[in-house]
N, CA, C, O and CB atoms as a CASP TS submission, in Angstrom:
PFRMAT TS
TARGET T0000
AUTHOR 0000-0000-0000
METHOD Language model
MODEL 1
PARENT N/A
ATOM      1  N   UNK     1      -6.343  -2.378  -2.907  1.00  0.00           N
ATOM      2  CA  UNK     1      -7.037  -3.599  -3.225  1.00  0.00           C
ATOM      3  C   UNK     1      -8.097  -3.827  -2.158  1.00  0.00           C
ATOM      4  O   UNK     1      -7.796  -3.737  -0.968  1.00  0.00           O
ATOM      5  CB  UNK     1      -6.057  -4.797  -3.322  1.00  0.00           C
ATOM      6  N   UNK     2      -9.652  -4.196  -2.662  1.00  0.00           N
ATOM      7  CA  UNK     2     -10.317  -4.826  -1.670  1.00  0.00           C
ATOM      8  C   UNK     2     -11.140  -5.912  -2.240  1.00  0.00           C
ATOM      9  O   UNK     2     -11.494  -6.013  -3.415  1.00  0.00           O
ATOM     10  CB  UNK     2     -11.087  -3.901  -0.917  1.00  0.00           C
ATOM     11  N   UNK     3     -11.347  -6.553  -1.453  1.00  0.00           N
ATOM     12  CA  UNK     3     -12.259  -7.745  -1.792  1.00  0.00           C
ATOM     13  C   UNK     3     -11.137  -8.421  -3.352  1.00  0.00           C
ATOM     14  O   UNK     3     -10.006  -8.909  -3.340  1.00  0.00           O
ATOM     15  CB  UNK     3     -14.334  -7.006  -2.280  1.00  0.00           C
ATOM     16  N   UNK     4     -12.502  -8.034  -5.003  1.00  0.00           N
ATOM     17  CA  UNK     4     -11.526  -8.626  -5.882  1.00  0.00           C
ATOM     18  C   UNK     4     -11.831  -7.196  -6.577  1.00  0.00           C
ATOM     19  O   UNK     4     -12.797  -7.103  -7.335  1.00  0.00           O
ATOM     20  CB  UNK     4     -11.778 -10.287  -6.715  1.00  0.00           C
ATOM     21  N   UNK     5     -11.153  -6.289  -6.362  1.00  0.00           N
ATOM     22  CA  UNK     5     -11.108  -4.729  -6.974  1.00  0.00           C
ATOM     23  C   UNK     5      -9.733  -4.642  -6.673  1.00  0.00           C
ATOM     24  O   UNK     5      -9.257  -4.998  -5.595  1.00  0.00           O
ATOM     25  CB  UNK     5     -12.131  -3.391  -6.238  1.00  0.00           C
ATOM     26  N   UNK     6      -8.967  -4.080  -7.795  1.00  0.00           N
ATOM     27  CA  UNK     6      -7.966  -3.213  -7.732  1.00  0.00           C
ATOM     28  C   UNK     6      -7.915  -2.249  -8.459  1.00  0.00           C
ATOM     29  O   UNK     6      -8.371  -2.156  -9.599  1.00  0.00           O
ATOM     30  CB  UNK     6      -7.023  -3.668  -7.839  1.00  0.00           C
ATOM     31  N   UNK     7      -7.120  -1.139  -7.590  1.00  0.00           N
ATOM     32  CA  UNK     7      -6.687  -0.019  -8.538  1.00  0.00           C
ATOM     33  C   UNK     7      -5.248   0.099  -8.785  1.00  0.00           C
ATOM     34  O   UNK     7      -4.470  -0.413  -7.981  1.00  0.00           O
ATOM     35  CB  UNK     7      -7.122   1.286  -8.032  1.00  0.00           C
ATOM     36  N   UNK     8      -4.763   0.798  -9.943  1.00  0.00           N
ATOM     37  CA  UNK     8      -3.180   1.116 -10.440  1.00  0.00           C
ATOM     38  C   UNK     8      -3.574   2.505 -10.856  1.00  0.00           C
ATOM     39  O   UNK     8      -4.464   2.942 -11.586  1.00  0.00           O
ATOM     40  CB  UNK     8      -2.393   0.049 -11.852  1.00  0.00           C
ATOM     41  N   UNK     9      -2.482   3.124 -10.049  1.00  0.00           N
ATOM     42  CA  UNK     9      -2.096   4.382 -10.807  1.00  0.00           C
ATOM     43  C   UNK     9      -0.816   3.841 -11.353  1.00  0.00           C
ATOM     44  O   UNK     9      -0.335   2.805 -10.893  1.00  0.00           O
ATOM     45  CB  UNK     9      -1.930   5.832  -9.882  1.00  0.00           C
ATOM     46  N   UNK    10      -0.089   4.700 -12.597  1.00  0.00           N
ATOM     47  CA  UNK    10       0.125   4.751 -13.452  1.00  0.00           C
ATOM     48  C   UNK    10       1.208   5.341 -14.030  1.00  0.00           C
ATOM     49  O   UNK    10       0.520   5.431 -15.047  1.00  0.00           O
ATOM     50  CB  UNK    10      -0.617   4.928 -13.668  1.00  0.00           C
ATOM     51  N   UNK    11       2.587   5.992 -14.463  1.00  0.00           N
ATOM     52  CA  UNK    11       3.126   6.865 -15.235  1.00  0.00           C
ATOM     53  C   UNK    11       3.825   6.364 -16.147  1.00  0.00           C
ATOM     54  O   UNK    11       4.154   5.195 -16.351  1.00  0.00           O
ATOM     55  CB  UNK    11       3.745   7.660 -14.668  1.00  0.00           C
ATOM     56  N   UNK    12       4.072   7.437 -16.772  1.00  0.00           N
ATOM     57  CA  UNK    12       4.778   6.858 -17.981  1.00  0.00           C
ATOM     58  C   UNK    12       5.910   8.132 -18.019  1.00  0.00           C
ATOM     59  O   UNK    12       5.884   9.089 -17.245  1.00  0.00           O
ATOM     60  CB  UNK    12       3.656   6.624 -19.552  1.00  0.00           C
ATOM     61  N   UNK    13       6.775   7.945 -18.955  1.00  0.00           N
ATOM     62  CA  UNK    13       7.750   8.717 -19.734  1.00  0.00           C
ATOM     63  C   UNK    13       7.086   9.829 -20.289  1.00  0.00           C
ATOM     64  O   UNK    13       7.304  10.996 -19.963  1.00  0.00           O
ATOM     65  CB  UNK    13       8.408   7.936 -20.807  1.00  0.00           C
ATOM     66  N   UNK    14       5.917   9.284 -21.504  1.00  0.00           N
ATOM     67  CA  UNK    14       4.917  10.294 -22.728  1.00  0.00           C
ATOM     68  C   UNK    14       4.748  10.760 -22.015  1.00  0.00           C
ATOM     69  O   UNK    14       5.514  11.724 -21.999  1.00  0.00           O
ATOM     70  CB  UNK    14       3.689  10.081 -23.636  1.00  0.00           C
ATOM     71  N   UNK    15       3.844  10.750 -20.841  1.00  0.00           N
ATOM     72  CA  UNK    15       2.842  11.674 -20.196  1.00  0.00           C
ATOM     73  C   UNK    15       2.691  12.055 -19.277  1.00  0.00           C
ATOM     74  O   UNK    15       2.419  11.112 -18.535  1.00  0.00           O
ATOM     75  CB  UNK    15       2.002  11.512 -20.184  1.00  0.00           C
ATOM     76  N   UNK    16       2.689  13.123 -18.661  1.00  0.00           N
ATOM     77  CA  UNK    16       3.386  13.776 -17.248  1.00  0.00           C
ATOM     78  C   UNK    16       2.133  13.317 -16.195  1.00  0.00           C
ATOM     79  O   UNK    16       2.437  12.924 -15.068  1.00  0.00           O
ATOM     80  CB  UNK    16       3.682  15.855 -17.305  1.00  0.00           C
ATOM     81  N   UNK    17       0.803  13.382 -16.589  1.00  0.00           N
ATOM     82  CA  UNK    17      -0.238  12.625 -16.249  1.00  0.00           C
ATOM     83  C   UNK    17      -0.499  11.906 -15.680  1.00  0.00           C
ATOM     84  O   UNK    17      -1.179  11.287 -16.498  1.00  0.00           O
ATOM     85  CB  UNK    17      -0.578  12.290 -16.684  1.00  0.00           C
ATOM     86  N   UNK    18      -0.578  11.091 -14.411  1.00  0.00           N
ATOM     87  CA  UNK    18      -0.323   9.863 -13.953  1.00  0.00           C
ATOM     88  C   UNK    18      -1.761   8.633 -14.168  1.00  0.00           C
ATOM     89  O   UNK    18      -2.482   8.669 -13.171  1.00  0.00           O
ATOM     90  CB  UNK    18       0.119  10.184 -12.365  1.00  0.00           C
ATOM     91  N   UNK    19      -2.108   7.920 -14.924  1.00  0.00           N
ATOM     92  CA  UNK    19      -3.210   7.028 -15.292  1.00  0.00           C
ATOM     93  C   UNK    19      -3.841   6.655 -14.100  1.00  0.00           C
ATOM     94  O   UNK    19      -3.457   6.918 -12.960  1.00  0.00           O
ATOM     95  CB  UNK    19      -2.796   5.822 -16.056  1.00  0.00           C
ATOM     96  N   UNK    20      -4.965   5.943 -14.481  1.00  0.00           N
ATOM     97  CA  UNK    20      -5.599   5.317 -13.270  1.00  0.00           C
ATOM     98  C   UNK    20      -6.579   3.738 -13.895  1.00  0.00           C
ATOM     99  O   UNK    20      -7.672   3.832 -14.454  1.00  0.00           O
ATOM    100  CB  UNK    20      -6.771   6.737 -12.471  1.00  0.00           C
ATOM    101  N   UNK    21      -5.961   2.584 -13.660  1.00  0.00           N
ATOM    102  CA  UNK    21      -6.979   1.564 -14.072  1.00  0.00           C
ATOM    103  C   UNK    21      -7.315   0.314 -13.057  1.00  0.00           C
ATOM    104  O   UNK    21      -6.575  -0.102 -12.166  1.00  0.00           O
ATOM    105  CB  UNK    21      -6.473   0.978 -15.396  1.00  0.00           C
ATOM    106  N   UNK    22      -8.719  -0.218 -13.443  1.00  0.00           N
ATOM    107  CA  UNK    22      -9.477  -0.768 -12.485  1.00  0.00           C
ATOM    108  C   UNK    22      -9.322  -2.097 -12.592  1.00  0.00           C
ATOM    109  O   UNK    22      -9.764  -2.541 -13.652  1.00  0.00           O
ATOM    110  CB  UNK    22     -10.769  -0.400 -12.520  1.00  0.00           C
ATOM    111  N   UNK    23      -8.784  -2.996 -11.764  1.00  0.00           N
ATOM    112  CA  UNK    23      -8.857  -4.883 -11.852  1.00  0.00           C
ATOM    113  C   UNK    23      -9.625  -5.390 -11.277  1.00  0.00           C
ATOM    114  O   UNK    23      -9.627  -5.136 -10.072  1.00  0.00           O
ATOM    115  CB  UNK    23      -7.824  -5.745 -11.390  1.00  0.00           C
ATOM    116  N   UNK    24     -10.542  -6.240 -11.736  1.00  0.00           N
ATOM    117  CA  UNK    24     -11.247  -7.324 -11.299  1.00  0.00           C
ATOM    118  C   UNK    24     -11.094  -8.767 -10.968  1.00  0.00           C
ATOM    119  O   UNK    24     -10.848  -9.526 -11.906  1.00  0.00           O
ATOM    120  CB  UNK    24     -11.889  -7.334 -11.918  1.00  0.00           C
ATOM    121  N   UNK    25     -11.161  -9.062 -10.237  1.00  0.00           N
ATOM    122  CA  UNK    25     -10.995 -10.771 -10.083  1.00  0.00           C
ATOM    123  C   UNK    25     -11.710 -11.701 -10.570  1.00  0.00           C
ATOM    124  O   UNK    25     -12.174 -12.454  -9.714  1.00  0.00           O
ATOM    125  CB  UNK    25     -11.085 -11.222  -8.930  1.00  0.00           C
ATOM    126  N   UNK    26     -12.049 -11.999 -11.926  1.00  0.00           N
ATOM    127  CA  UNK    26     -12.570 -13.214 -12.473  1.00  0.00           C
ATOM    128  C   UNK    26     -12.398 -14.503 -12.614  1.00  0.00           C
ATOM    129  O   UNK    26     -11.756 -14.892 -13.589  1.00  0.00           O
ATOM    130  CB  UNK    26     -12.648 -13.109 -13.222  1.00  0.00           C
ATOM    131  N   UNK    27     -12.917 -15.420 -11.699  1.00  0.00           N
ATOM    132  CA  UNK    27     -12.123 -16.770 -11.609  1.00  0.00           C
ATOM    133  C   UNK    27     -11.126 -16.801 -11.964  1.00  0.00           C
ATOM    134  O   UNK    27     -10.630 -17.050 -13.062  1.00  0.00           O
ATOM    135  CB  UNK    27     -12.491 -17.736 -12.134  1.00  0.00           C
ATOM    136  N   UNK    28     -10.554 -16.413 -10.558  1.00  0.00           N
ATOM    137  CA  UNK    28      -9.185 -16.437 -10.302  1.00  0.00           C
ATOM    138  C   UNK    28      -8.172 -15.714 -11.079  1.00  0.00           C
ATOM    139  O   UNK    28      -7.003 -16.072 -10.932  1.00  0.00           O
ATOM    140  CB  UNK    28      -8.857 -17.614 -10.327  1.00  0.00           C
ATOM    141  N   UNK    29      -8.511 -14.494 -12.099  1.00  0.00           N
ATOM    142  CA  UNK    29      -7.368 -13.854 -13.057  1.00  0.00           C
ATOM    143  C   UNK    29      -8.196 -12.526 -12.767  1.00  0.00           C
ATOM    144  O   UNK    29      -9.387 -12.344 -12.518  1.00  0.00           O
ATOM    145  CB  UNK    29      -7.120 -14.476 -14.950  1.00  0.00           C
ATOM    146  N   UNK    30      -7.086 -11.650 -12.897  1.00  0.00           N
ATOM    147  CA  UNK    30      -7.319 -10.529 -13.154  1.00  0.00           C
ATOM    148  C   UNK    30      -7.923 -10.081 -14.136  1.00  0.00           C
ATOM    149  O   UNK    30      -7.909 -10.928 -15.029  1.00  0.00           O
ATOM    150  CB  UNK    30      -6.551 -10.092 -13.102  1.00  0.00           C
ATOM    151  N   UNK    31      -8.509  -9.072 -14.461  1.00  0.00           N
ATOM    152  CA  UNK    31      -8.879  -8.612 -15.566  1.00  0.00           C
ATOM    153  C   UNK    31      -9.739  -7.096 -15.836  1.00  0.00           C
ATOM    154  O   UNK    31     -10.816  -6.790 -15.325  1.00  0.00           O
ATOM    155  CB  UNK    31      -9.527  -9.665 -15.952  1.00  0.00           C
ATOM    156  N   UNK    32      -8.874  -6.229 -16.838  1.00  0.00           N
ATOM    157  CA  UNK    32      -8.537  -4.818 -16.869  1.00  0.00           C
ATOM    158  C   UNK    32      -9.985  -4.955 -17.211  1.00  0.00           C
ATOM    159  O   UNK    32     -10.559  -5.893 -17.763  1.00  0.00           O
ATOM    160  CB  UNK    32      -7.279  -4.037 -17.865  1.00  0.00           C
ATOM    161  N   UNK    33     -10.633  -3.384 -16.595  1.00  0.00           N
ATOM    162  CA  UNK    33     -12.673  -3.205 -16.411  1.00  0.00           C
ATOM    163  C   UNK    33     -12.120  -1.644 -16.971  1.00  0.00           C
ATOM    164  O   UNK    33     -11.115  -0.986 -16.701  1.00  0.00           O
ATOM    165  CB  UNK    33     -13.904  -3.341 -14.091  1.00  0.00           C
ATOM    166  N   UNK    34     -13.068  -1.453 -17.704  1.00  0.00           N
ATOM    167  CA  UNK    34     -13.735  -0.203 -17.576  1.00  0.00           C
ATOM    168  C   UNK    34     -13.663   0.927 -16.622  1.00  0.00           C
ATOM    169  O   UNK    34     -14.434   0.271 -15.921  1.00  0.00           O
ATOM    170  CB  UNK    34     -14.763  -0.481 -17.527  1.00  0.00           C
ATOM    171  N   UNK    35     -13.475   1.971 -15.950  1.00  0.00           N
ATOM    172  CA  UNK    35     -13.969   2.593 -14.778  1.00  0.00           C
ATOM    173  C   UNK    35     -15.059   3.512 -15.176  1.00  0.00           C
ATOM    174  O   UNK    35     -14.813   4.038 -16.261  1.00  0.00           O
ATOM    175  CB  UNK    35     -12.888   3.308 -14.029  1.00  0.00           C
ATOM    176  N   UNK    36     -16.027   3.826 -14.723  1.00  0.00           N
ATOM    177  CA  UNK    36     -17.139   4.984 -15.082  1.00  0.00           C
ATOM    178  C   UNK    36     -17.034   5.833 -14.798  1.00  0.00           C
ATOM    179  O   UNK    36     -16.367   6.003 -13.777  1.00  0.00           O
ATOM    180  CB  UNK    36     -18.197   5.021 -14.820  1.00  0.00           C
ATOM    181  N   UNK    37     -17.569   6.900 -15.437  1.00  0.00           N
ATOM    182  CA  UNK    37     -16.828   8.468 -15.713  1.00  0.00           C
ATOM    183  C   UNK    37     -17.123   9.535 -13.952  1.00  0.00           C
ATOM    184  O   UNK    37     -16.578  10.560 -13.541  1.00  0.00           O
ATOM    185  CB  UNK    37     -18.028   9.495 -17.552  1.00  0.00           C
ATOM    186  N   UNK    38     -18.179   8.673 -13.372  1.00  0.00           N
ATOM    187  CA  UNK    38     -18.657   9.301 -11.753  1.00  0.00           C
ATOM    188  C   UNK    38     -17.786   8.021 -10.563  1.00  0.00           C
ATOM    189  O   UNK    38     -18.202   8.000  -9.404  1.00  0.00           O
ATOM    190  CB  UNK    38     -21.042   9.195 -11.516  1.00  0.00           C
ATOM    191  N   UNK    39     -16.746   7.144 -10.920  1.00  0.00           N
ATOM    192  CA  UNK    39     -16.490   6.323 -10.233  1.00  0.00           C
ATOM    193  C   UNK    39     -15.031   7.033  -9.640  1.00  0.00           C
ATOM    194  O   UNK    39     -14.119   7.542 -10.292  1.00  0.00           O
ATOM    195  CB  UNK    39     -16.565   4.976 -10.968  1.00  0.00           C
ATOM    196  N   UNK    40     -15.133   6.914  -8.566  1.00  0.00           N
ATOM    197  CA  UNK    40     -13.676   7.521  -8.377  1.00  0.00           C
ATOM    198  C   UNK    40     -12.826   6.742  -7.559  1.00  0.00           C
ATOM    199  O   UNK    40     -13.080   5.904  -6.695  1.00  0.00           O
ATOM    200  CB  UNK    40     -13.683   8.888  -7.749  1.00  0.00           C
ATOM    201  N   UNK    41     -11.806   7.172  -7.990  1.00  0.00           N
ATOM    202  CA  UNK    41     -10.770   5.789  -7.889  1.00  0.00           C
ATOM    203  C   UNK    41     -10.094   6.261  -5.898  1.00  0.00           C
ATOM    204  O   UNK    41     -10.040   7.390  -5.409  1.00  0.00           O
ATOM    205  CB  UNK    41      -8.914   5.910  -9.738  1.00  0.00           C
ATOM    206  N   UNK    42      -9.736   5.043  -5.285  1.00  0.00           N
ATOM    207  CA  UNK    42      -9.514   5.239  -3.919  1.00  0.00           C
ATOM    208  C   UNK    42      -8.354   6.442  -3.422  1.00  0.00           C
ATOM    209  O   UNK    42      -8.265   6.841  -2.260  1.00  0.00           O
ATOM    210  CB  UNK    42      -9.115   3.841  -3.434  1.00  0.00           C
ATOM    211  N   UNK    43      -7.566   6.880  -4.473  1.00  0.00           N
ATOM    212  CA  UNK    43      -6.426   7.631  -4.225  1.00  0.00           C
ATOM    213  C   UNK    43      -6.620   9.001  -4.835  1.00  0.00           C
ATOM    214  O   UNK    43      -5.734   9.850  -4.742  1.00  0.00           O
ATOM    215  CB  UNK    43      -5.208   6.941  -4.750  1.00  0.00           C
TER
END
């Protein structure tokens, strides 16, 4: 987490894969963004 960015990695059961998604802080709530395909996540 920095500032109002977060990241989650991810697993599941289905998919051996581990996900990766991006949170934003929008007055005051979170809220799941997009990530762009050259953005790379902190981990």
């Amino acid at each position: 987490m920095k500032d109002d960015v977060a990241w989650v990695k991810y697993s599941t059961a289905y998919d051996k894969t581990p996900g990766v998604f991006k949170l934003v802080k929008l007055d005051g709530r979170w809220k799941v963004t997009v990530r762009t395909p050259r953005e790379l996540a902190p981990f």
